[in-house]
N, C-alpha and C positions, 0 to 999 in steps of 0.2 A: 471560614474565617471572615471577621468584618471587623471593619477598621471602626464602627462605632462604640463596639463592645473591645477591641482589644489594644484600639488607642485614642481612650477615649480621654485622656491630656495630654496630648500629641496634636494638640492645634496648628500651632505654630511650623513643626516641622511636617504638619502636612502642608498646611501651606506653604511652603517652602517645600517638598517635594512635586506637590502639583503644576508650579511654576518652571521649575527644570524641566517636566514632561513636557510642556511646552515650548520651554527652549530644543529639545531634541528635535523636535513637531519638525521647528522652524527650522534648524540646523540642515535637517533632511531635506525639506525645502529645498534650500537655498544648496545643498547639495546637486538636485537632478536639475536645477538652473542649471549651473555649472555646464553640466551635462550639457545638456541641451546646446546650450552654447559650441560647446568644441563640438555636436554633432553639426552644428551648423557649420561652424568655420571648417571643419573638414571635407564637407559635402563642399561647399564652396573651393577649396582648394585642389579638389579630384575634379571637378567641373570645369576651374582652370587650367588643371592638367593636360584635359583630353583636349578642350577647342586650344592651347598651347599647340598640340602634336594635329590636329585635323590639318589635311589640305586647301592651302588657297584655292579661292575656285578662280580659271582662268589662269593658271598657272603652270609649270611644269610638271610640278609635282603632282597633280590631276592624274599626267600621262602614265605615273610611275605607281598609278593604283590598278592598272590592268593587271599586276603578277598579283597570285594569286597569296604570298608573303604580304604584300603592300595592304590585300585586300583582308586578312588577318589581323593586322595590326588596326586597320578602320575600324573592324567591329571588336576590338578590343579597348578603342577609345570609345566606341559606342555604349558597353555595356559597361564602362567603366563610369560615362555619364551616368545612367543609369543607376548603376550602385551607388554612386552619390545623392542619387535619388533617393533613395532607399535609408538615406542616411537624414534626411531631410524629413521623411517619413517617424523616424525613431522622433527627434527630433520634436517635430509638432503633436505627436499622440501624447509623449511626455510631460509636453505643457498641458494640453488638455486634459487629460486623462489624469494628472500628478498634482503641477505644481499648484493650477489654477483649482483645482477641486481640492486639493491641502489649505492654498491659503485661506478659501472661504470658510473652510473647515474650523480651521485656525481661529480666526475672527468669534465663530459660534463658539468657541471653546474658551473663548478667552471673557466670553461674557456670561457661561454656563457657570465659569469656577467663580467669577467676579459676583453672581447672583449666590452661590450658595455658599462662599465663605461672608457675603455680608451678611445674609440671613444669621451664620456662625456666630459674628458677633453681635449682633442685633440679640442672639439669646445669652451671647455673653455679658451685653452690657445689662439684661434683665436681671441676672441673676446675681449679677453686681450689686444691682439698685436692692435688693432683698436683702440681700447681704449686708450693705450698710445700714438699711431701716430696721435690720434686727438688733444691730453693734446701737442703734439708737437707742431703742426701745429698751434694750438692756441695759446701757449707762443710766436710761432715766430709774428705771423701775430701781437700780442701784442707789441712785441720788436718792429717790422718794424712800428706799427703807432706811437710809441713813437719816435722814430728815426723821425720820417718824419714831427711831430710837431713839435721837436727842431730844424732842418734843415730850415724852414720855418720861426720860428722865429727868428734864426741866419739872414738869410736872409734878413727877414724885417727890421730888426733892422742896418744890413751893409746900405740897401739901402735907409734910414734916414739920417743916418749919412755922413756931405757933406763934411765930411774930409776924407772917404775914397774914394780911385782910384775905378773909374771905371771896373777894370778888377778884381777887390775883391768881386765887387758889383756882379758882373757875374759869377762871380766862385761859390759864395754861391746860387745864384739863381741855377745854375748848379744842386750844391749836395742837395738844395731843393727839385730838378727836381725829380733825383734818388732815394731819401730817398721814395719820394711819389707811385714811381713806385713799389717802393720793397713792402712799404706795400701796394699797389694792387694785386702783385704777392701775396704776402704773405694770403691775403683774399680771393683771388681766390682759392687757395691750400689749404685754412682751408674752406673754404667751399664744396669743391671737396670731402675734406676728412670727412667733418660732415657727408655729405651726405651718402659716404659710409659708415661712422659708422652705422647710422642710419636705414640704410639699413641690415648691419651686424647684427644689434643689433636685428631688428624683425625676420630674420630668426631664430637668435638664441633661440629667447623668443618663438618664434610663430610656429616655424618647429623642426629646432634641435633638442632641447629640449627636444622639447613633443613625436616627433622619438622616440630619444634614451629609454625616459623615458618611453612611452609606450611599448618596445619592454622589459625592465626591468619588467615592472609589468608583463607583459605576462609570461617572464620568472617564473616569481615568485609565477606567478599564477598555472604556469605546475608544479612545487616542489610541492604546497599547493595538486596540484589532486594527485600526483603522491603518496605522503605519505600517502594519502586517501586510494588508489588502493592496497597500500603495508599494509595497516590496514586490510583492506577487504580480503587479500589474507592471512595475518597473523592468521584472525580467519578462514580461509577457510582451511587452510590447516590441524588445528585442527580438525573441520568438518572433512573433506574425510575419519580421521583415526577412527573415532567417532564409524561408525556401525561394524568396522572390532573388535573394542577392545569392543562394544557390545555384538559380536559374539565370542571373548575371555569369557565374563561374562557370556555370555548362556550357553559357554559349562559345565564352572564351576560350574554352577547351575545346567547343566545336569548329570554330573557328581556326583553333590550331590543327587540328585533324584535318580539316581542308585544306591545307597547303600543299599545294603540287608541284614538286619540284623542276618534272619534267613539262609541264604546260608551263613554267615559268621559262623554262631553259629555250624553249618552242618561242614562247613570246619577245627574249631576247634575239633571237635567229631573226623573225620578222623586224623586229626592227632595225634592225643594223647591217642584215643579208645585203652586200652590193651589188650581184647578182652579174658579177662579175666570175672570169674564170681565173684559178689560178696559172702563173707565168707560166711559160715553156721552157724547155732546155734549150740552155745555149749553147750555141752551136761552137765548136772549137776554132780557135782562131791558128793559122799554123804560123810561126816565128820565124819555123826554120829557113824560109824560101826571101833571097837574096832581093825583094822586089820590095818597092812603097806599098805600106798597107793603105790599103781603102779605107776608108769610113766604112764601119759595119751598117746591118740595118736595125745592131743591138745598142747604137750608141750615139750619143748627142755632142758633138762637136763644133770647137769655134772656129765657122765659118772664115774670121775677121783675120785671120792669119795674125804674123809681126808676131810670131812669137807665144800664144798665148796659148797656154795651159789647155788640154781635148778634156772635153768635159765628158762621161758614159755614164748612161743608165744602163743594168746591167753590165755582160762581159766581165772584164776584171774589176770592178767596182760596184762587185756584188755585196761588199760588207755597206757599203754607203747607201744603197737604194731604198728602203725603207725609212730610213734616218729624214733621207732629203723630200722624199713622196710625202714622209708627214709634213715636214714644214713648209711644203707648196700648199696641202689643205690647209692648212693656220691661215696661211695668207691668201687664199682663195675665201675662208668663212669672211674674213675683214672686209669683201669686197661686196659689192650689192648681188642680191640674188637674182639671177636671170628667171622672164617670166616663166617660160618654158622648164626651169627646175632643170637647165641642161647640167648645171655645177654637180648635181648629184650622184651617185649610184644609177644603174640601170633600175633594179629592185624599188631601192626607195626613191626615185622620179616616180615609177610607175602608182605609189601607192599617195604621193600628194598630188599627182596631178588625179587619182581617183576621186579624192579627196574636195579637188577643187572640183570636179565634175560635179560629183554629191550637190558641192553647196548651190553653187550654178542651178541647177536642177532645184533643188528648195526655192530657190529665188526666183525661178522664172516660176513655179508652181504658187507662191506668193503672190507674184504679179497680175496672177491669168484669177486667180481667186479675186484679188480684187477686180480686175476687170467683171469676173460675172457679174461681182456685186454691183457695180457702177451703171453695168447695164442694165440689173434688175430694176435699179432706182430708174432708171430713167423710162424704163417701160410703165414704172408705175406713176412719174410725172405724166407720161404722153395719157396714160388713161384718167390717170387725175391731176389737171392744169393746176388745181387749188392749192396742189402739195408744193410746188416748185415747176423749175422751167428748164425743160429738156434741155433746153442749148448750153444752161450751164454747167452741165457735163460735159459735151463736147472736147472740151481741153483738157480735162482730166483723161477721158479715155483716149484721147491720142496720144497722150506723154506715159499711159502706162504703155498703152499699144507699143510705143518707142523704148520701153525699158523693153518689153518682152524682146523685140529682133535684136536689139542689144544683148542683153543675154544668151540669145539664143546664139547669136554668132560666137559670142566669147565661148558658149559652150561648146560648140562646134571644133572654136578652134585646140581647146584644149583635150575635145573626145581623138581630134585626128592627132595629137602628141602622143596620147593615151596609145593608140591604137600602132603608131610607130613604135612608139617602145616595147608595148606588150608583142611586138610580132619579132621583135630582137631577142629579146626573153627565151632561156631554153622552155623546154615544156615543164610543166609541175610538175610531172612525175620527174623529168631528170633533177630538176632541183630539189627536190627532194631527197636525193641522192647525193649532194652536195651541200656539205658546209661552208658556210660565207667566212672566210678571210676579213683581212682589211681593205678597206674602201681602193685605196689608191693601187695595191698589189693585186688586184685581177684583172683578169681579160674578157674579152665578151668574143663570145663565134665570131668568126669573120664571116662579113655579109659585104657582095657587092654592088648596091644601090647604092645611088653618088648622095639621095637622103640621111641613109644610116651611115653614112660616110661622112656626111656634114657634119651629125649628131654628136657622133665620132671622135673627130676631129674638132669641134669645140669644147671637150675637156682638155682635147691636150694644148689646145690654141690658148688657152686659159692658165696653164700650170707655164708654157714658156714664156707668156706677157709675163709670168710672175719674176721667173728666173730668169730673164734678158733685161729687166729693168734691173733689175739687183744687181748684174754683171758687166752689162755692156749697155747701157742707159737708153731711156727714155724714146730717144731717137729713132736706134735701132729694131726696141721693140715694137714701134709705132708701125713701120715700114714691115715689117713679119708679121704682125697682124692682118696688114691690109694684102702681102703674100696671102697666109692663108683662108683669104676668101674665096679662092681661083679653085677652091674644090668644086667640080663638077662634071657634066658627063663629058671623057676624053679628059679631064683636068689632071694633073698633080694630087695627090693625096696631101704630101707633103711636098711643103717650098721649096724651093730648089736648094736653098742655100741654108737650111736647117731643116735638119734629118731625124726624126723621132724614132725611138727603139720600139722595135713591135710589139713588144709587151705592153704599151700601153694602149694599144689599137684590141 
């Protein structure tokens, strides 16, 4: 089928059909923009998603990516990056690969139909121009045989008539003569010129035409593939990205298969373990016997007499002692942190002051690197004066030299805290065998070195400043503090005049 043989006057509505093709062209276009677009603003919005949910660095939340939940979720923001990625990806191949290859497209398209429908009328307006020189040619050759009738019978009519001269009679024969000629001229030129028309007219119908028009359909037929091609690459290019954001969802699924509930549950132990034992049974108090009770050694009482309410940890004010232990820590966090970490757990003292060792150790291994280096330099002044001048090193290595015994004391002093706590500590294996409680509700071995006794005795020297300023003011706590300094060897454990329950020894 060809549109030059089967619409071959259907000008117009091809034109007018060819033009919509190109509005489609363009429609499409401006369609996978679109696209493109929301692949972007979505890429963009999963990307703020994830650093949204990423942990600050230097933050708490840092610490809370050791469980192995915490550490599922990171690479789930990870790969979720990624898949945005991926989406960025769709994205720019579209434009490349689509919009920008369409609308060059477009452009040639738009000047291929512009060249061959002008050519169109260019034979339209030919065939015009024949067309009118024929309607000429024939009005005249009309005019001149009309003319050439009346001349004729002007004529015949003088040469009847024997009243006219002679030379009248011959003068109209004469313009008889010519009228006749013209219209043989005139038929000869209208037929010259039919012919040409005619001849015009079939190349028109029968070549022209079906040229131009075939080379339009061809045209139109390369738009129809081409849009085809620009489909097929449309979904191809989703394809390509398909197995990569696959392999985004495998991870996240791997990701989730690595969570360990019980190495999370492990990692909670470590960090919160007191390392503390739980309390002991108390011992029964007996009512029955007719005599002043004593102060137990399960209970904290006010010393101050006049009346005032016996305060106990433990004994019968067992529903209270967790209630009141949490709220000495509240007001023990408020308070500044002792260097030593004594405010702490046994457990977690033992694992920041590890902690502080560690960094100590980094720092003086810092130190003593630079020192090489200072002395390198200065070896390689003393061998070459030109580079610089030994001595002014000098004070550089002395004031590291002085960081180093610096550090190395502080480290000292905190290996020997290290080294008291870890020798209070039951053994690993036993702890192991024990579940950590709450901080303030356990006990640690009793141990009697008047050291671990000091150690000791500044938690709980810490929890009464709390509750003696609260109660019996400022004063008094003042004075009970600088009591329980007098622990030592042969000392008092406890002050005379305020008595700690042993559960918290």
């Amino acid at each position: 089928m060809s549109w030059g043989t089967e619409l071959w006057d259907q000008f117009d509505n091809l034109e007018k059909h060819t033009q919509w093709g190109i509005d489609i062209l363009e429609k499409y276009i401006k369609f996978v923009k679109e696209r493109t677009e929301i692949e972007l603003s979505y890429a963009k919005q999963l990307r703020n998603l994830s650093k949204k949910y990423q942990p600050k660095k230097n933050s708490k939340e840092e610490e809370e990516y050791r469980y192995t939940a915490c550490k599922a979720f990171l690479s789930t923001l990870n790969e979720t990056n990624d898949y945005a990625g991926q989406h960025e990806v769709i994205s720019e191949n579209m434009t490349s690969q689509i919009t920008v290859e369409l609308a060059r497209y477009v452009q040639e398209l738009k000047q291929e139909r512009k060249s061959h429908f002008h050519e169109g009328r260019k034979a339209q307006q030919h065939i015009e121009t024949c067309w009118k020189q024929l309607e000429s040619s024939k009005r005249r050759f009309e005019r001149d045989c009309k003319e050439a009738d009346r001349a004729q019978q002007y004529f015949e009519k003088m040469d009847a008539d024997i009243n006219v001269t002679k030379a009248d009679v011959e003068k109209a024969r004469q313009q008889a003569q010519i009228r006749h000629q013209m219209a043989e001229d005139s038929k000869a030129d209208y037929s010259s010129i039919l012919q040409k028309f005619n001849h015009e007219q079939r190349e028109y119908y029968h070549s022209h035409i079906p040229t131009i028009f075939q080379k339009i359909q061809e045209m139109e037929e390369r738009r129809i593939v081409r849009m085809g091609e620009s489909m097929k690459t449309y979904a191809e290019v989703d394809r390509q990205v398909v197995p990569i954001i696959g392999k985004c969802l495998d991870g996240i699924a791997k990701a989730a298969e690595s969570i360990d509930q019980k190495n999370d549950s492990q990692l909670v132990i470590e960090s919160y373990k007191s390392g503390f034992e739980p309390p002991g049974d108390i011992e029964f108090e007996d009512y029955t016997q007719p005599m002043k009770r004593t102060v137990s050694d399960n209970s904290l009482s006010n010393s101050r007499g006049e009346g005032k309410a016996e305060l106990k940890f433990g004994g019968k004010s067992k529903g209270k002692l967790w209630p009141f232990i949490k709220k000495n820590k509240l007001s023990l966090k408020l308070g500044a942190t002792p260097e030593d970490f004594s405010n702490l757990p046994p457990e977690q003292r033992r694992k920041k002051l590890q902690q502080k060792v560690d960094e100590l150790n980094k720092d003086i291994q810092k130190e003593m690197d630079q020192r090489d280096a200072i002395t390198k330099m200065k070896d390689v002044y003393l061998k070459n004066p030109q580079m610089g001048d030994p001595a002014s090193l000098d004070h550089k290595l002395t004031e590291v030299s002085q960081n180093i015994e610096k550090l190395r004391l502080e480290a000292q002093k905190f290996e020997a805290w290290l080294a008291e706590v870890e020798g209070r500590l039951p053994a690993r294996s036993e702890q192991a065998r024990r579940q950590s409680g709450m901080y303030d509700g356990q006990t640690a071995p009793p141990v009697n070195n008047c050291a671990q006794d000091r150690e000791r005795y500044s938690i709980c020297t810490a929890l009464l400043s709390v509750f003696i300023s609260q109660f019996w003011g400022l004063e008094t706590s003042t004075r009970h503090l600088l009591d329980s300094q007098r622990v030592c060897d042969g000392g008092p454990v406890v002050p005379p005049r305020v008595q700690v329950s042993a559960w918290m020894f």
